[in-house]
C-alpha positions as CSV (number, residue, x, y, z in Angstrom):
1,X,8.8,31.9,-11.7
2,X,7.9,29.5,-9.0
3,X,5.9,26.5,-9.8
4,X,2.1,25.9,-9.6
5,X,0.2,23.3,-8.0
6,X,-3.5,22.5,-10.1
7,X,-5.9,19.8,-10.2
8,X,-5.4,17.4,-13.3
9,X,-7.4,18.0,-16.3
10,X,-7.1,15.7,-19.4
11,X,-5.8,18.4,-21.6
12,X,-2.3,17.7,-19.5
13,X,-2.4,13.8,-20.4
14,X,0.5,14.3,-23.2
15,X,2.5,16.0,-20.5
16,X,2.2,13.3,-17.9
17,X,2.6,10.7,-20.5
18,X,6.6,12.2,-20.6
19,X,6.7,12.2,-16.8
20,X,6.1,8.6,-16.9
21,X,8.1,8.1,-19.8
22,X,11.2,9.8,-18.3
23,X,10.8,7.9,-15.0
24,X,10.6,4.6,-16.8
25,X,7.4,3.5,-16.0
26,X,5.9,3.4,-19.2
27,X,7.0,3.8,-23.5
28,X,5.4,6.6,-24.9
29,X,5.5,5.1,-27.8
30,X,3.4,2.4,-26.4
31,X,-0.1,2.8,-28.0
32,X,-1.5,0.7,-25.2
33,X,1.1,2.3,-22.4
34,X,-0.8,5.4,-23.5
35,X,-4.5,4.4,-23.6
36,X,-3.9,2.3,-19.9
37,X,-2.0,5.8,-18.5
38,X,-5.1,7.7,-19.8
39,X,-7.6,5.2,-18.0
40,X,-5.6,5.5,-14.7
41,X,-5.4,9.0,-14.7
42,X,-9.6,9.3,-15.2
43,X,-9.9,6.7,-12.0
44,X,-8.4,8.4,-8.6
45,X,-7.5,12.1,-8.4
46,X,-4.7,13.9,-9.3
47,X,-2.7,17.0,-8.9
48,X,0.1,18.2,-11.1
49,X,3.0,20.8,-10.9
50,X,3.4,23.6,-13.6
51,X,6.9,24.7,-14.6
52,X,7.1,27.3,-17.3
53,X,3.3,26.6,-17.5
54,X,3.9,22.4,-18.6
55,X,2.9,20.0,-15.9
56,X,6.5,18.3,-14.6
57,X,5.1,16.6,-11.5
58,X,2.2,14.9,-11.3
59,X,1.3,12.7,-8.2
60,X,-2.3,10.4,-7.9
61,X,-4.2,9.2,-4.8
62,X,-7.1,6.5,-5.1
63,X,-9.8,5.7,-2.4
64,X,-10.0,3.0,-0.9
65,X,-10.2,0.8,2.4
66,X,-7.0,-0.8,4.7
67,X,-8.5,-3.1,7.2
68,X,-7.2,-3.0,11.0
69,X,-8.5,-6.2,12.9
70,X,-11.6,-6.4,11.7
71,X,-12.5,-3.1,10.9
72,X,-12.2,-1.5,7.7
73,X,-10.9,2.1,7.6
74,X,-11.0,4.6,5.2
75,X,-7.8,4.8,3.3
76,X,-5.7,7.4,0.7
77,X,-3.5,5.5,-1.4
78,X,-1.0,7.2,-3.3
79,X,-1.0,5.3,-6.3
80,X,1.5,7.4,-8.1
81,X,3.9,9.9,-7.3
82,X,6.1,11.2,-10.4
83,X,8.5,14.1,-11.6
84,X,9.9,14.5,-15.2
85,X,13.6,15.2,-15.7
86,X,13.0,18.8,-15.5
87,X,11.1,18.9,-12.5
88,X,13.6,17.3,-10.2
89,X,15.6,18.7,-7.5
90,X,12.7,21.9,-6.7
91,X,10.9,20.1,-4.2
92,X,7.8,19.4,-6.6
93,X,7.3,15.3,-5.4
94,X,6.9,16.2,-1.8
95,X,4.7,19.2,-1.7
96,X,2.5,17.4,-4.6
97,X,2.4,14.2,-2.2
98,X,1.1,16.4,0.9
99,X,-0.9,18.0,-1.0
100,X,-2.6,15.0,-1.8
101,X,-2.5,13.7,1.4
102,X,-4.7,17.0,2.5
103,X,-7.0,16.3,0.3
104,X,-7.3,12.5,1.2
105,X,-7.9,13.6,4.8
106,X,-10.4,16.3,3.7
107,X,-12.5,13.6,1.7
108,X,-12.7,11.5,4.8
109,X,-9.1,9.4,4.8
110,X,-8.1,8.4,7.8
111,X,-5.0,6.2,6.7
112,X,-2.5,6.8,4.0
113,X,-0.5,4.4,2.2
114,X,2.2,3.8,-0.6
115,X,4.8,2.1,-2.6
116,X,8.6,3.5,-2.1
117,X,11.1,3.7,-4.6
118,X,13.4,3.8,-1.7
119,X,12.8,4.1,2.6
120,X,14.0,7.6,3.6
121,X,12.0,9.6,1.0
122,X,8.4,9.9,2.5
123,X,9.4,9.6,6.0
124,X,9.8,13.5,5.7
125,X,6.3,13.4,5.4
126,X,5.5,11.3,8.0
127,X,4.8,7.9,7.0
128,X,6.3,4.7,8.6
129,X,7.7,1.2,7.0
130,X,5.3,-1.4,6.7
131,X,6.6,-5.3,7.4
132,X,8.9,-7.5,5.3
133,X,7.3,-8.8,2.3
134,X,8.7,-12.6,1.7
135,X,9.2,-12.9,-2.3
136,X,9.8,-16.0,-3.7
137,X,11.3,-17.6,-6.6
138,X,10.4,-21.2,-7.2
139,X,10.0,-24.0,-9.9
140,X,6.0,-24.3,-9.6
141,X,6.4,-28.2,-10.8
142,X,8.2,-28.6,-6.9
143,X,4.8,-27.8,-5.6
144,X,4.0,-30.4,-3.3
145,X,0.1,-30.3,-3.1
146,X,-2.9,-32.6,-1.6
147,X,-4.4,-33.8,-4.3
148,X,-7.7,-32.7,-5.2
149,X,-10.3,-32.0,-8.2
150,X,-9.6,-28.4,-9.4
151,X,-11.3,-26.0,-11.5
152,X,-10.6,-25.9,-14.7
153,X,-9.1,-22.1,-15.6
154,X,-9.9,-19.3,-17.9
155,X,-8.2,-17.1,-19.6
156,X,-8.6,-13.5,-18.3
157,X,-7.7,-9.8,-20.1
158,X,-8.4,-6.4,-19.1
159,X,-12.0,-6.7,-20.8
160,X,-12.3,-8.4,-17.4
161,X,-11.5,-5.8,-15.1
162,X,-14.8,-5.3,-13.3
163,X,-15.0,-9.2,-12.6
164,X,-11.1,-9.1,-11.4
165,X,-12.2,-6.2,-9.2
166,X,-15.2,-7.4,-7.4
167,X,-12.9,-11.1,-6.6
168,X,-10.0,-8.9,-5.3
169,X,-12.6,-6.7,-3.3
170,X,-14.5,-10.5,-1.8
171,X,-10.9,-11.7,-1.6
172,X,-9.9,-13.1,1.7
173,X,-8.7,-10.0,3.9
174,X,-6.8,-10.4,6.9
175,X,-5.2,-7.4,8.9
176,X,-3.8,-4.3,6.9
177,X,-5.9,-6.0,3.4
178,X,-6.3,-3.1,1.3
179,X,-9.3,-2.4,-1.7
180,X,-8.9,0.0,-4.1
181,X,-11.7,1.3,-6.5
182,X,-13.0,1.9,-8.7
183,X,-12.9,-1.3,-11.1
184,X,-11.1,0.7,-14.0
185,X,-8.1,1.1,-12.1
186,X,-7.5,-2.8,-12.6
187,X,-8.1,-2.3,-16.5
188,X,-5.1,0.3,-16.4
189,X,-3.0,-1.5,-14.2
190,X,-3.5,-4.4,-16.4
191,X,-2.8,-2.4,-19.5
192,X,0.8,-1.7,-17.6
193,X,2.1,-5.0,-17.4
194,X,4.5,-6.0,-20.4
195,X,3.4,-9.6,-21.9
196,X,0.1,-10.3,-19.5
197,X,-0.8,-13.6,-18.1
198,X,-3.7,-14.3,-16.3
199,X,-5.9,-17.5,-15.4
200,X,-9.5,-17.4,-13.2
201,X,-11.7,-19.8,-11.7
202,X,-15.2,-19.0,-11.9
203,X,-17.3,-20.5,-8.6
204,X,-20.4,-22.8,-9.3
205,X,-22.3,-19.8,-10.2
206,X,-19.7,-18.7,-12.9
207,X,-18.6,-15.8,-10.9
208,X,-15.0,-14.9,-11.1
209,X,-14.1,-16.0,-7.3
210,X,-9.8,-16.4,-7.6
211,X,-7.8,-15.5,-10.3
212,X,-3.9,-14.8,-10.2
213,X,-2.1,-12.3,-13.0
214,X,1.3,-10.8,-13.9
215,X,3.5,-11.0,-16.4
216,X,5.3,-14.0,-18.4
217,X,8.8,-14.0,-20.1
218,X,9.8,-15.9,-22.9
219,X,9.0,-19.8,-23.5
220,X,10.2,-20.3,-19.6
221,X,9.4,-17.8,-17.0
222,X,9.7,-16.5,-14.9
223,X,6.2,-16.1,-14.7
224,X,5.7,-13.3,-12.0
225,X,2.6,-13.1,-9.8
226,X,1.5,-9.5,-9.1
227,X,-2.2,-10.1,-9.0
228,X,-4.1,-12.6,-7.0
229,X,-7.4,-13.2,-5.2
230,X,-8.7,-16.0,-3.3
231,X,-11.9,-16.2,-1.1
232,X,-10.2,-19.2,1.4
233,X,-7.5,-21.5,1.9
234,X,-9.1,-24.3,-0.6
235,X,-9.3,-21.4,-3.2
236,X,-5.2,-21.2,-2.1
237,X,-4.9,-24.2,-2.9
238,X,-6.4,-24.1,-6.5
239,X,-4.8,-21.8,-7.2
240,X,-1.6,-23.2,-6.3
241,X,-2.2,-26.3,-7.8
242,X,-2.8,-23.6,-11.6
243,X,0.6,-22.7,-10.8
244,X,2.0,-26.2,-10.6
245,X,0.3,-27.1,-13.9
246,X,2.3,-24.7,-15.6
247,X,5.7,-26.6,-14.6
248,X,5.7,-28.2,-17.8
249,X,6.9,-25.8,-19.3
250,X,7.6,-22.5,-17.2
251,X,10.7,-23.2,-14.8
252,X,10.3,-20.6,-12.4
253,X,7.6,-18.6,-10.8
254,X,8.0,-15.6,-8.7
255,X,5.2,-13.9,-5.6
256,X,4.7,-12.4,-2.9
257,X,4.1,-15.1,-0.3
258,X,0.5,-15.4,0.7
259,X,0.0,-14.5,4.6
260,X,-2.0,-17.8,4.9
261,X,1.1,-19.9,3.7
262,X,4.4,-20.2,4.5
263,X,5.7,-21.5,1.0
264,X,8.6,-23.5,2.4
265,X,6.3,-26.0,3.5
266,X,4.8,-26.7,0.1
267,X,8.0,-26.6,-1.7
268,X,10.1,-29.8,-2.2
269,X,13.6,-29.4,-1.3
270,X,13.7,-26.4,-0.6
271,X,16.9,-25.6,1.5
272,X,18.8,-27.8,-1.2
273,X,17.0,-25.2,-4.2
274,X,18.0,-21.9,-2.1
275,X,21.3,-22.9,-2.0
276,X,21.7,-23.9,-6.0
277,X,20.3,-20.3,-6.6
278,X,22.9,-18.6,-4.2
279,X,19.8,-17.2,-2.0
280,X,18.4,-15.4,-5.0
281,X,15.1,-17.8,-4.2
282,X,13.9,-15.5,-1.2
283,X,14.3,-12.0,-0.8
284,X,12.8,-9.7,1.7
285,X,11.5,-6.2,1.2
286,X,9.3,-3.8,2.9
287,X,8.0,-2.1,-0.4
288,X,5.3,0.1,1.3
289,X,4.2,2.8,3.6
290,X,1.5,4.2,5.8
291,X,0.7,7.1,8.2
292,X,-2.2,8.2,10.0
293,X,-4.2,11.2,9.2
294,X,-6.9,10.4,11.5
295,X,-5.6,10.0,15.1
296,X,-8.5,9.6,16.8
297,X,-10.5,7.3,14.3
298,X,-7.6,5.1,13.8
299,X,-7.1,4.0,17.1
300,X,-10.5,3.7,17.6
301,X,-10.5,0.7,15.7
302,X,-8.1,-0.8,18.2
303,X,-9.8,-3.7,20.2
304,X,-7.9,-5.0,22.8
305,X,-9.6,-7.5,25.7
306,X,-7.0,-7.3,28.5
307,X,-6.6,-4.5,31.1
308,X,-7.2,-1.1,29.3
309,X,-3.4,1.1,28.3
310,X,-4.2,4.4,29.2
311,X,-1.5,7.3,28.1
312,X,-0.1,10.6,26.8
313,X,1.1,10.9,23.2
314,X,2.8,13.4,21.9
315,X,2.8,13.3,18.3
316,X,5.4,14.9,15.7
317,X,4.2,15.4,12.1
318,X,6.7,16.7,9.6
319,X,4.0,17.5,7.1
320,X,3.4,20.6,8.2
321,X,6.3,22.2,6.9
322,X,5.4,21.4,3.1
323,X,1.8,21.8,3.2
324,X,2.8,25.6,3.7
325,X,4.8,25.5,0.9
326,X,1.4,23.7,-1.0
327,X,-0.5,26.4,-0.4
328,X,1.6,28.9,-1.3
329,X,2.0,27.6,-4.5
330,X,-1.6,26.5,-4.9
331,X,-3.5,27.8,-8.3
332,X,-5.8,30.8,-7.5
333,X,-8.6,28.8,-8.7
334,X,-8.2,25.7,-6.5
335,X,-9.7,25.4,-2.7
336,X,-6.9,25.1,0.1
337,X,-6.8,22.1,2.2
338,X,-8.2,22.3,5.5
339,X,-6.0,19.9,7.0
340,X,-2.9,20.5,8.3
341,X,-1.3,17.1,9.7
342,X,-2.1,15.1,12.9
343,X,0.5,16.9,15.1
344,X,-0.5,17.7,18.8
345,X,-0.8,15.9,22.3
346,X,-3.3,13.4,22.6
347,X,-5.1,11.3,25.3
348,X,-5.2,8.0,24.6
349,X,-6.9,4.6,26.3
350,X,-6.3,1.3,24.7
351,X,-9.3,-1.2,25.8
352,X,-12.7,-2.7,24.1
353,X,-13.8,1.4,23.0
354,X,-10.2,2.9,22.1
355,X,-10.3,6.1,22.1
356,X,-7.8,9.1,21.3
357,X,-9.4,12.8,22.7
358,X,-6.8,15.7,21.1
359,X,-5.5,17.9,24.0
360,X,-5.3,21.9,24.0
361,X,-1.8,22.5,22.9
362,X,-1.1,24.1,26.3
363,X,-2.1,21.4,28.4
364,X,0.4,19.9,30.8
365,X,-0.3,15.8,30.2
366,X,-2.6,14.1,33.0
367,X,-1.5,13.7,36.2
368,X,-0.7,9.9,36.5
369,X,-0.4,9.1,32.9
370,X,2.9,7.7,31.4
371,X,4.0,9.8,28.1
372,X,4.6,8.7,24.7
373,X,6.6,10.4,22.6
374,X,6.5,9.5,18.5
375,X,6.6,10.6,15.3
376,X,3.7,10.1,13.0
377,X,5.3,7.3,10.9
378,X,6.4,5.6,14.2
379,X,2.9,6.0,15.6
380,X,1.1,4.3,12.8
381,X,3.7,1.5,12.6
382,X,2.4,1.0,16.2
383,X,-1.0,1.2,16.0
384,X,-0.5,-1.4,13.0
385,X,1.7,-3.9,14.7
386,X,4.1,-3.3,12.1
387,X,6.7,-3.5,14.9
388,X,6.1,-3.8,18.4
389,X,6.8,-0.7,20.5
390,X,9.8,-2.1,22.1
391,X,11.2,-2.5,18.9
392,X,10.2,0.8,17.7
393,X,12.2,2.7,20.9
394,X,15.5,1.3,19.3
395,X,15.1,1.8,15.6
396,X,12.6,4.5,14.8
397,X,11.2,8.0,16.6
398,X,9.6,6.4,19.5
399,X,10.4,7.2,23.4
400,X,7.9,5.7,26.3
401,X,8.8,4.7,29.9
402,X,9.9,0.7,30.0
403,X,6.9,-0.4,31.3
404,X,4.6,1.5,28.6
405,X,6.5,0.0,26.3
406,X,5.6,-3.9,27.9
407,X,1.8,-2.9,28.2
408,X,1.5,-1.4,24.4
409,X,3.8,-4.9,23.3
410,X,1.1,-7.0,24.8
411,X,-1.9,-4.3,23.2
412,X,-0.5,-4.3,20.0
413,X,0.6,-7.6,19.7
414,X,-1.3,-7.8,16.3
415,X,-0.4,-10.4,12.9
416,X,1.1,-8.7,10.2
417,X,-0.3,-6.2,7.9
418,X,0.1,-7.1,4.2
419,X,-2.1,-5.1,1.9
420,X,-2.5,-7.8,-0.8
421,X,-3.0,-5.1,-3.4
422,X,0.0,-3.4,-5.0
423,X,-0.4,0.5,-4.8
């Protein structure tokens, strides 16, 4: 019997609770594991996959925005994408994940985004690398910090989710910042982490304004960093300076390096500590996703001042393929999707009003216009300045003629995307 694709319900929670169990995300056991799993899956939407009529897959997308420049575009994060020990090996994670990506197009998403257990995966659905995130690993008493007065902290729990929500929503956000909502989503991702730490510092008002959170292991560290919100670079600082006060006891600290920073520079010594740990004090990663589902509203966000790029794009999209299998497997009861992927040929002009306009599938591209050829994922790393397009015509699905290339380096030539929020 082939398997079913349906909407979530709550009556399925003890069946996704083994899913994440057999992946190792969460104990079953785990009263609290339980109670956060059941408070995630009420926040977002989800769809499972039936096998013998017992949900095996289950994958979750939440709203949300990802900011390009200065504009802040609609955005379909897939915040969880899972299959039990039964499920595997029939296909279920990648028809569930464009299925969910039809819907988040259908409710208005015009980029998607997630985190990767491993690059390859989701590329067959069309989504591109984001950048190198810089992790560090660092003794928080070799902070090297202006001295200044500081806040003095308080303790935070998940009770304070809708306070740690609205701070990471007024956070600081730079280019490819993501929000997520709504607030319980932070209650359950709190509930996730295994021995929580977390410290705030409420502005003159006593609003919640920066905060960091993660987890803390035994009497010294590490103390990991997987939350934190800041409104500018004094609230940074104050921040930072929390961390150092913890060197008393905790030896080592590990983040994601703030894009406002570049942590060497506050560290002391810190060639001389990178080598005592063998290079296990930095690591690079790119831990995260995205692809367009939008063309035409995502480049309209592009604002570029110098002479306007004006070309062809021909666009690949490999979602196609298991969208029909979606629907074919799609309960009776639940409404297809009505989107069907951003394949196609497109005119596009770069300039102060970008603009994409889809072309009719038998149109020969405009005389006089130079033609790009991509794949989604390559596309929307573009259009991002993950990577500049030069870059992306030697290691990803990107073909333009030379000078193209040198017009959309100068167009794109954007600052990195970090999302700030861990999806």
């Amino acid at each position: 019997m082939d398997p079913t694709l349906q909407p979530y319900s709550p009556s399925r929670l003890a069946e996704v609770v083994t899913i994440w169990h057999e992946c190792g995300w969460i104990d079953a056991h785990d009263d609290g594991h339980r109670s956060a799993l059941e408070t995630f899956c009420g926040v977002g939407r989800s769809e499972v996959a039936l096998v013998d009529g017992r949900a095996e897959a289950h994958v979750h997308r939440t709203p949300g925005t990802i900011r390009h420049l200065d504009t802040d575009l609609p955005f379909c994060a897939i915040t969880a994408v899972a299959t039990s020990r039964v499920g595997r090996r029939r296909g279920l994670a990648s028809t569930l994940t464009a299925l969910a990506l039809a819907r988040g197009a259908d409710e208005g998403g015009v980029v998607a985004g997630l985190g990767i257990f491993e690059q390859g995966f989701y590329d067959r659905l069309g989504f591109g690398s984001g950048p190198y995130e810089h992790r560090l690993t660092f003794d928080p008493s070799a902070l090297r910090l202006p001295d200044r007065p500081v806040r003095h902290p308080v303790r935070l729990g998940p009770d304070d989710h809708e306070a740690m929500h609205a701070a990471l929503v007024g956070r600081a956000r730079r280019h490819g910042a993501v929000t997520l909502g709504p607030a319980a989503l932070v209650r359950a991702e709190l509930g996730f982490l295994e021995n929580l730490w977390a410290l705030g510092l409420p502005d003159d008002a006593g609003r919640l304004s920066a905060f960091v959170a993660g987890r803390a292991k035994g009497e010294r560290g590490p103390y990991t960093v997987d939350w934190i919100a800041y409104r500018d670079g004094d609230e940074l600082l104050d921040l930072l300076h929390l961390l150092r006060s913890l060197g008393d006891q905790v030896n080592t600290v590990e983040m994601i390096e703030p894009p406002e920073v570049q942590l060497q520079d506050l560290l002391d010594r810190p060639l001389r500590r990178y080598d005592l740990s063998e290079g296990r004090s930095q690591r690079a990663l790119a831990w995260w996703q995205i692809r367009v589902l939008d063309v035409p509203a995502a480049v309209a966000a592009v604002d570029w001042e110098g002479t306007p790029v004006r070309f062809v794009a021909d666009i690949t999209d490999p979602v196609t393929h298991h969208l029909g299998r979606a629907a074919d497997l799609l309960d009776a009861s639940a409404p297809p999707p009505r989107w069907h992927g951003v394949a196609g040929r497109y005119r596009v002009e770069l300039g102060r009003a970008s603009s994409a306009q889809l072309l009719a599938d038998t149109a020969s591209p405009p005389s006089g216009l130079p033609v790009l050829t991509a794949s989604v994922g390559a596309f929307s790393r573009l259009l991002f300045g993950v990577r500049p397009a030069s870059t992306l015509a030697v290691c990803d699905d990107l073909t333009a003629p030379p000078d193209l290339l040198a017009r959309l380096d100068r167009a794109l030539a954007l600052s990195t995307p970090h999302p700030g929020w861990d999806f």
